[in-house]
Residue, then its C-alpha position, 0 to 999 in steps of 0.5 A: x500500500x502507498x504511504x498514508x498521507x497526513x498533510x492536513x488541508x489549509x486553515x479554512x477548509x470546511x466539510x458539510x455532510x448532506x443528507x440527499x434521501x433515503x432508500x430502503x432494501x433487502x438486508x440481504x444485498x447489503x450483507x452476506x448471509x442475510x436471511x439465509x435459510x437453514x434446515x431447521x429454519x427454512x423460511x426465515x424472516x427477510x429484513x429490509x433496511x432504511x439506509x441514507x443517500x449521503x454526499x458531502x460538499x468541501x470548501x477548499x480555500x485554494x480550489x473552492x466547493x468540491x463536491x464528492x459524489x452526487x445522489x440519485x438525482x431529480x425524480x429518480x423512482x420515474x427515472x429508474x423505474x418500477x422495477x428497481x425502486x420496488x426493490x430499492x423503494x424511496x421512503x421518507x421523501x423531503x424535498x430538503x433531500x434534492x441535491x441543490x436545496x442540501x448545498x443550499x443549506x451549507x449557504x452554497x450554491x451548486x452552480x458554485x462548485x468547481x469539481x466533483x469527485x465520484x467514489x463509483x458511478x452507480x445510479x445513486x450515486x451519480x444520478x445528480x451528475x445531471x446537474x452538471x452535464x453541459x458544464x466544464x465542471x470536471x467529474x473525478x473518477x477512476x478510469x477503470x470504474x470509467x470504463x466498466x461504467x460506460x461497458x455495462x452500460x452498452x452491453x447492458x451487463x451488470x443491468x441495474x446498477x449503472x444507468x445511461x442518463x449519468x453516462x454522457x459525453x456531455x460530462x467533463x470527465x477527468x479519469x485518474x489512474x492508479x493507487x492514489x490520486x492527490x487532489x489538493x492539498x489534504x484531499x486524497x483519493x485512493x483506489x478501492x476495488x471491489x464493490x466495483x472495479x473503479x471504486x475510490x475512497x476520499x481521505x481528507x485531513x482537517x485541521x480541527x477534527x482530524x482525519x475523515x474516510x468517506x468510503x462510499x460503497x466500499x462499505x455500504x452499513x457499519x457491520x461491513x467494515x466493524x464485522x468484516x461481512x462481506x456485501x450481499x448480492x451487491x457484492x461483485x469480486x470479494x478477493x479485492x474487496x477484502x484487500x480493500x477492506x485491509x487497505x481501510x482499517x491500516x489508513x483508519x488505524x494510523x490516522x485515527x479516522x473518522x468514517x463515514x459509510x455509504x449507506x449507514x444511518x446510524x454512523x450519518x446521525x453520530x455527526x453533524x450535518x448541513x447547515x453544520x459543517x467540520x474543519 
């Protein structure tokens, strides 16, 4: 593994945890062996989970709003459709939850962001890319998530989990490559496969309070880093993911970080969110 970089980001850096919405699921894509049937327990209970829509916005004194991933976007049971909001269902709808009134709260503007950085592309995650597609706005994203995103996409494998209106050549994309990518000062993005094969994690060190890992969907609920269980039935290759997983807790150890799962609620409401921010 690279170096763990612990160069904090200038004085006046400032996070803001927004809250886009909430979905509910299946446990069972969530973590391995949820609901699992047993001889003497054959039709177990099948528990569904409310998980939160995150996205965080940075304001970096040198490079200005950075906002890290995107949400589902405007209308997404319509844009997604039946099928996959009956089973990813949108539960408690506000519409403080849309992407441009959760950075309106941080005193923001989202025609003020200068870059946006994606942890992986799946369609609640970059549905909210919409809001830049036109612009020059560059979109941070791995190349080989990229690549297998625009793949499954024309191929239609992998069927559901990307979709084509977040994939457009109307997007300034900018892939960046390798094991880790600097940002700006204090900001780190670090390649972490397995969820999907482009998958990134931020690192960004404050000043005030530390050093946060938001790991997007490397971890979707806190059991799949505090009890090592593996995704469910959105798990893709589990090799990588566990070496992912080892990647994770070695920066989290040595940095004492703050971490901020994709989905998890209960970690999301431990900290403050927009209006209030960290630094």
């Amino acid at each position: 593994m690279s170096p763990v970089f612990i160069e904090t980001a200038p004085v006046g850096t400032k996070i803001w945890l927004l809250n886009l919405g909430y979905v509910e699921t299946d446990e069972g894509f969530l973590l391995q062996g949820a609901g699992l049937s047993s001889a003497s327990n054959p039709n177990p209970p099948s528990p569904r989970r409310k998980m939160v829509l995150i996205s965080v916005l940075i304001d970096h004194p040198t490079e200005g709003l950075i906002l890290f991933e995107t949400g589902p976007g405007e209308a997404y049971p319509e844009v997604w459709g039946p099928p996959i909001n009956d089973i990813f269902a949108r539960v408690d709808y506000s519409p403080d939850h849309e992407l441009k009134a959760a950075i309106a709260k941080t005193g923001n503007d989202i025609k003020d962001v200068k870059a946006v950085v994606m942890g992986h592309l799946h369609l609640d995650h970059a549905g909210g890319l919409q809001h830049f597609s036109g612009t020059n706005v560059p979109i941070f994203v791995h190349e080989k998530e990229l690549k297998h995103a625009f793949f499954s996409v024309a191929t239609k494998t992998d069927a559901g989990v990307y979709h084509p209106k977040d994939l457009n050549t109307k997007l300034n994309w900018q892939a960046f490559h390798g094991g880790t990518f600097e940002i700006c000062q204090g900001m780190i993005l670090r390649h972490a496969p397995g969820h999907t094969p482009g998958l990134a994690i931020l690192q960004v060190n404050l000043i005030n309070s530390g050093t946060w890992l938001f790991t997007t969907d490397q971890y979707h609920v806190h059991e799949n880093y505090n009890d090592a269980i593996p995704h469910g039935w959105l798990a893709r290759d589990q090799k990588k993911w566990v070496r992912s997983h080892q990647m994770v807790r070695t920066i989290a150890k040595r940095t004492n970080a703050k971490i901020i799962y994709g989905h998890d609620k209960e970690t999301f409401y431990k900290y403050k969110h927009a209006p209030d921010h960290y630094d």
